[in-house]
N, C-alpha and C positions, 0 to 999 in steps of 0.2 A: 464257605464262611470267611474263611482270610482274605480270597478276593472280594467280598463286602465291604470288610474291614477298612483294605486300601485304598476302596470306592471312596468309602465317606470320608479320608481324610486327604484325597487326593492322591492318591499313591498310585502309579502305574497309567497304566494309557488312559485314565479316566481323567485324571491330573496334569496328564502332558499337554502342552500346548501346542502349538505347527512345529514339526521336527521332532517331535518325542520328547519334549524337557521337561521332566516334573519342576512343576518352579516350587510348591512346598517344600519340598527334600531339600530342595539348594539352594533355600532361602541364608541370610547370613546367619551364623551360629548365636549372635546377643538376638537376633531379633526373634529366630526358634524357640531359645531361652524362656522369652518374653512370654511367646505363647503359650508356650507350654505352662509357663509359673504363671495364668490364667486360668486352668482348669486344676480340678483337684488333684494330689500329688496320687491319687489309687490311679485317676486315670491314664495322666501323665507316666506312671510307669509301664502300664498298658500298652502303651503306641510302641511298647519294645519289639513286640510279637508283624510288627506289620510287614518290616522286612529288614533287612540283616544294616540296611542303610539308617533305619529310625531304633536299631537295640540298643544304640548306648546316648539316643541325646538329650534323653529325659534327665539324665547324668548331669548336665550344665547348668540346671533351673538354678534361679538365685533364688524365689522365697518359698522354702519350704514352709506350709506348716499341715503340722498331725494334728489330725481333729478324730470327730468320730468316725467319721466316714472310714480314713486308715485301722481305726484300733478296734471298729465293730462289727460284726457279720450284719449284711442287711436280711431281713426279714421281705420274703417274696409275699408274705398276704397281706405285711401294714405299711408294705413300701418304706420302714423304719428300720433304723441300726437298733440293735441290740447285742448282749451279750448272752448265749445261750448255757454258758459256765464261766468261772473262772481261769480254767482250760484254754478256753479260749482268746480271754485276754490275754494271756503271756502268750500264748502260741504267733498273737497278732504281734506282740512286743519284738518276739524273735526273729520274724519279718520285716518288723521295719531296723532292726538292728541293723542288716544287710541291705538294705535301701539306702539309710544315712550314708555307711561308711561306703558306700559309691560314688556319692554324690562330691562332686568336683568344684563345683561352684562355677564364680566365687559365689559364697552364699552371704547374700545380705541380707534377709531377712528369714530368722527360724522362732518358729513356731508350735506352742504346744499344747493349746486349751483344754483337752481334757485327758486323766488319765487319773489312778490310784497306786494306792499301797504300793499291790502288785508287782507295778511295774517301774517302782521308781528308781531300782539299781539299775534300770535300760537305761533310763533319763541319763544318769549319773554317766553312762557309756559316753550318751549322743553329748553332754556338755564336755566331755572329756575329748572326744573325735575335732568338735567342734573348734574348741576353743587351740589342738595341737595344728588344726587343717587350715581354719577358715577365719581363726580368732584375730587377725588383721582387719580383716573386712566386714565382719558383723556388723549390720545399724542396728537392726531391729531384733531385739531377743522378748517373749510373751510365752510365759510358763504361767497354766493354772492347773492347780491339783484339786481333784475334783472335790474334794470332801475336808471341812477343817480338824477332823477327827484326828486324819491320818496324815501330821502337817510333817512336808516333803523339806527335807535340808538339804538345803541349797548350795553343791560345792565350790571353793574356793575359785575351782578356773575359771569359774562365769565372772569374777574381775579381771582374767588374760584380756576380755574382748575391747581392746583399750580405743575401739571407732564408735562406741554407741550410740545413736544417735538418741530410743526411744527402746526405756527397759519396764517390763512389766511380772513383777512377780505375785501369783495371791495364794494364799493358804498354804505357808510353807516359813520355812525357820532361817532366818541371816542371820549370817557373823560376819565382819569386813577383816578379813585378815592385815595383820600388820603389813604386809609390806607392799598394800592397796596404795598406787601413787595416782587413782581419781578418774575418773571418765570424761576427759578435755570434752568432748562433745555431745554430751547428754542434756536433751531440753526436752523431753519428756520421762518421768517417773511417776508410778504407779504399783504402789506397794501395799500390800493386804498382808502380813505378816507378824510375825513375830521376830523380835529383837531389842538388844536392849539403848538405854540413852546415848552412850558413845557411840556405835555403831552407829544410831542413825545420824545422828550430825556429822561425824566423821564423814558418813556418806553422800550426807548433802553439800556440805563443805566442799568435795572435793568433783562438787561439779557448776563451774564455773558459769555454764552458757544454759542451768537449769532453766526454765521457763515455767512450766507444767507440772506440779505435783499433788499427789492424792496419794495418803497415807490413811490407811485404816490397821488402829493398831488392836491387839490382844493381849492386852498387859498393860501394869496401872505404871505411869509414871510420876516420878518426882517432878521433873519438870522438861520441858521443850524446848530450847534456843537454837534457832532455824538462822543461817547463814547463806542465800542466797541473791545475790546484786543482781540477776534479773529474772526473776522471779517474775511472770503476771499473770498464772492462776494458781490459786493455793485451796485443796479441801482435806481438814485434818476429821478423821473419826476416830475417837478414842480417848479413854482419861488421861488427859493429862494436869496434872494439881497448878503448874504453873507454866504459863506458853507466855515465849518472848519470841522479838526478832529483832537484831544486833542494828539498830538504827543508823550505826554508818553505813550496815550496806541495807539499809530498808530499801528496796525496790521503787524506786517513783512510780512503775509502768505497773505494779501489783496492781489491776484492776477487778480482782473477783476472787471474794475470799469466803469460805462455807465450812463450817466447825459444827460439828454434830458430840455430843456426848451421851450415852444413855445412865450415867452415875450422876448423881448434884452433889452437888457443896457437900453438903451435914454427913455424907457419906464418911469423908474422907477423915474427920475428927477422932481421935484416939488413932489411926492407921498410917500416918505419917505425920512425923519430926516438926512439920514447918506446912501451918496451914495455908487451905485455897487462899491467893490474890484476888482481886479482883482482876478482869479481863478490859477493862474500860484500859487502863495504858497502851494494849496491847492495839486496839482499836484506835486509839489515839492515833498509833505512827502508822497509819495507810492514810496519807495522804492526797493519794491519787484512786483510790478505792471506786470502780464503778458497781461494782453488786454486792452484797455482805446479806449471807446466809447464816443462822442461828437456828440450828434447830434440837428436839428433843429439853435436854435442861440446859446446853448452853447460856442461853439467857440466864439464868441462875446466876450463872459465874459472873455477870454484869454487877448482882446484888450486892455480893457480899462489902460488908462493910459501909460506906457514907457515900447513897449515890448522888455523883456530882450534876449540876443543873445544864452543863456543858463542856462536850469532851475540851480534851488540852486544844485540838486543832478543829479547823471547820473542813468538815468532808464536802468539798463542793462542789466533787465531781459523781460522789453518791448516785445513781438514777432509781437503783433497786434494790429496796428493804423489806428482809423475811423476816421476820423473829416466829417464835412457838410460845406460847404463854400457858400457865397454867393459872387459876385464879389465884392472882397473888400482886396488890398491887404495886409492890415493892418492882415488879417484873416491867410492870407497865412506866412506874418512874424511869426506871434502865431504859424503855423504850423512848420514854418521851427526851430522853437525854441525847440519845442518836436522832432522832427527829429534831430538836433543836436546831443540831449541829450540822444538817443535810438540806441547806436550805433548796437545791436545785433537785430532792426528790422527786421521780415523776410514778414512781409505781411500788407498793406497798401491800405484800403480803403476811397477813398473822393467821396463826394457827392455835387454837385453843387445845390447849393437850388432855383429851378425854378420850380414854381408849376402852373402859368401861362404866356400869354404873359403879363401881362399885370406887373409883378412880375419885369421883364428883357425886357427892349425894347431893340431892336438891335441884335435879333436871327439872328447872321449870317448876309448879305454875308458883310456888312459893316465890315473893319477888327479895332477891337479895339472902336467900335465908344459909346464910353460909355465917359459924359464929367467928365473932369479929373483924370479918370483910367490909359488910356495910357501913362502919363508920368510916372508914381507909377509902375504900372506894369515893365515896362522898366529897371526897376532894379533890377526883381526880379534875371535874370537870373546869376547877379553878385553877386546877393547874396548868391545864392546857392552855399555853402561850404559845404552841407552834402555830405559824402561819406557812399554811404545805402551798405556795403559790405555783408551784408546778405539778402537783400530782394529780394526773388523768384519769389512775385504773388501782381499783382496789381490790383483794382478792381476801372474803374473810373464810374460815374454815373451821368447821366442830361448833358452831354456836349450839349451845345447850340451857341457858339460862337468861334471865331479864337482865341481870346484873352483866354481864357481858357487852350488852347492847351500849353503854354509859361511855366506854372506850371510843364506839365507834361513832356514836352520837358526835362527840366531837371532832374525832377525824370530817365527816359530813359538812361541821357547820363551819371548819376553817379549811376549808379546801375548792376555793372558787371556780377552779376550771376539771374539777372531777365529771368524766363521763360516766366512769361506769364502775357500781363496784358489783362482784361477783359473791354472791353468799351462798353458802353450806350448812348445813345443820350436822348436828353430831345421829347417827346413826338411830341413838336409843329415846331421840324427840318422838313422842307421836303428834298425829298430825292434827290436832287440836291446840296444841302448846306450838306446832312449826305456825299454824297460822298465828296466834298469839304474839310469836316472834314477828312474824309480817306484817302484823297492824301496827307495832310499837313502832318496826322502822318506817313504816310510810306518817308516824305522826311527826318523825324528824325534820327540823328544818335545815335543808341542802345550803352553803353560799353558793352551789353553781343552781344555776337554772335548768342546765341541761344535761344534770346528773340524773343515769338511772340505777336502779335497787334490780338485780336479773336473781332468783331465786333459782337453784340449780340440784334441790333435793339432795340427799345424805351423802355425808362423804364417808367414803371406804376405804381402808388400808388395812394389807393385811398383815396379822403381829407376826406372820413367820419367815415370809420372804421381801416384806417391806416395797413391792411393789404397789404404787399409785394406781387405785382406777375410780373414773368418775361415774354414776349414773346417766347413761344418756338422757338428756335435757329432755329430748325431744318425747320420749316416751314415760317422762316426767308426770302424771294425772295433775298434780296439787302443784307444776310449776307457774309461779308467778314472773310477767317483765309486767312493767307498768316506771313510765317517766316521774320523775316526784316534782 
């Protein structure tokens, strides 16, 4: 069996070449490294048993990371990791305890995707080993705790690793201790946590070569003021009652910004001091802005108060706009305000937010019968002054009602060089009301000529893991393409 072993990885006369020289074994030490931080770190510690020359070079890999494969028994009938007790996960923890604290480096990249409760005083070990051994050299650090239940605190030595290049923490608790002097090198962050307003500014602040950040927070805030000078992708999820960014150092190069909230305005009345802004300023200072994402009730936050006919600046490097709308034309004002302001738009996705019936009464065949929509609505089409002379691809989603279609009607008749827009219906259409939906839009009149209407059956998303999936088209019965 161990002569196999040495077969397959070249080890011994199988491996030698004229003269007897295994060139694997005596390959250079970064490039064995290399390889070895290639396969997974179970097996990589493996090749210790092959012979007394490969027992410690598994020792040198630079990117460790613990995933399942380390922390699970596999399962011989489902070819699957699993855990067969709890037993057994700390037994695995106490295993890799001693794997870590061998491991020499230098390690630039440690990794932890999955693990619990259980095992999170190991964690606590390995960021402690880590940061006394290796904590010069670190780029890359990536801890996720499996579960938000059981949210993992984060200790202080994980700011020792003062090389970072790219830090990802989810479902787990920060504090930035006082005497945090910043991570000169960080241009990517990715935080799913819990923590409070100083902390996280304090912590962006103090990363000057920031680029890349995604916050999805767990806790309401007062307000947001984001200090990053280069800054070009930004996606916040979470309440926050007011979000700024410090205009001297607003970012020119911020080209792609996406704000999800699942709280609205009228939430927050009576439960903090100092009510919702409006988000339109904030919107304002991205200047350089190539994709602006709006989903769930963000939009919302466009409304409140006197929406303006035109932001402060012309976004006119804009190419790609999502918003989520719920029937509310006040939403669609907000909309048409960004569309004003975007004159080099080329691509335009909305989302009607219907996740049940019970969300939107009056799915269809009733036209307009929402009370006091349809006088509001009634105006929209006059108000529509955007001329979209660049927009190609339209993507609409959740259509559920006639009164819906009056948005899009317009969109159609001022958008000359539109190829193709994609439609969705909301799930709880039947298909008497979906074709209904398909006659109205093929009675619209397109300004391009060689705009088509692709009809793509119900869209799906699920309320628990919020993963997107589409109906194949193709096995679509009732899908419509047809040129208009």
């Amino acid at each position: 069996m161990k002569k196999m072993k040495r077969q397959a990885f070249g080890v011994g006369a199988a491996g030698a070449g004229a003269g007897g020289v295994d060139f694997i074994s005596n390959l250079p030490e970064d490039v064995m490294s290399s390889i070895l931080g290639l396969v997974p770190l179970r097996d990589a510690v493996r090749t210790s048993i092959l012979s007394k020359e490969w027992r410690y070079k598994w020792v040198s890999i630079s990117d460790v990371v613990l995933n399942r494969d380390c922390l699970m028994k596999k399962s011989s009938s489902s070819n699957t990791f699993s855990y067969s007790s709890s037993d057994d996960e700390i037994a695995s923890a106490y295993v890799l305890d001693r794997v870590v604290q061998q491991l020499i480096g230098p390690i630039c990249k440690f990794s932890c995707v999955f693990f619990s409760a259980l095992v999170s005083h190991h964690f606590d070990l390995w960021i402690g080993f880590l940061s006394k051994n290796h904590g010069n050299v670190i780029k890359e650090f990536v801890m996720a705790n499996e579960r938000k239940i059981d949210w993992y605190n984060v200790p202080h030595s994980i700011f020792d690793y003062r090389e970072l290049c790219h830090l990802e923490l989810l479902n787990c608790t920060l504090k930035v201790p006082r005497t945090f002097k910043g991570f000169r090198n960080l241009s990517v962050l990715n935080l799913a946590a819990k923590f409070s307003k100083d902390d996280i500014e304090c912590l962006i602040s103090e990363c000057p070569l920031l680029e890349w950040m995604k916050l999805i927070a767990f806790d309401y805030y007062q307000s947001l003021n984001i200090h990053a000078p280069n800054l070009r992708y930004l996606e916040l999820d979470g309440e926050f009652v007011h979000l700024s960014i410090e205009e001297e150092a607003c970012p020119q190069q911020l080209t792609d910004v996406c704000l999800t909230s699942d709280v609205f305005p009228r939430f927050w009345h009576g439960r903090v001091n100092v009510p919702p802004t409006s988000l339109m300023p904030f919107i304002g200072c991205l200047h350089g802005i190539k994709r602006l994402t709006l989903t769930e009730f963000y939009t919302q936050y466009l409304c409140i108060g006197i929406v303006p006919k035109n932001l402060p600046v012309t976004l006119g490097h804009l190419q790609y706009l999502e918003v989520e709308l719920e029937f509310n034309s006040k939403e669609i004002l907000a909309s048409l305000c960004i569309l004003r302001s975007s004159p080099n738009l080329k691509q335009l996705k909305i989302k009607y937010c219907v996740d049940s019936k019970e969300r939107r009464i009056g799915i269809l065949p009733v036209v307009d019968d929402i009370s006091g929509g349809h006088a509001e609505l009634c105006g929209v089409e006059t108000q529509f002054d955007c001329f979209l002379s660049h927009l190609h691809a339209v993507e609409i989603i959740g259509i559920a009602m006639l009164s819906d279609l009056k948005f899009i009607r317009c969109i159609l008749s001022n958008s000359p060089v539109l190829e193709t827009m994609n439609v969705y219906t909301n799930r709880n259409v039947g298909a008497e009301n979906v074709l209904t939906i398909l006659e109205e839009l093929l009675r619209s009149q397109p300004a391009s000529t060689q705009a088509e209407i692709i009809y793509l059956g119900h869209y799906e998303e699920s309320e628990w893991d919020y993963k997107i999936k589409f109906k194949d088209p193709r096995k679509t019965p009732t899908m419509i393409r047809r040129r208009l």
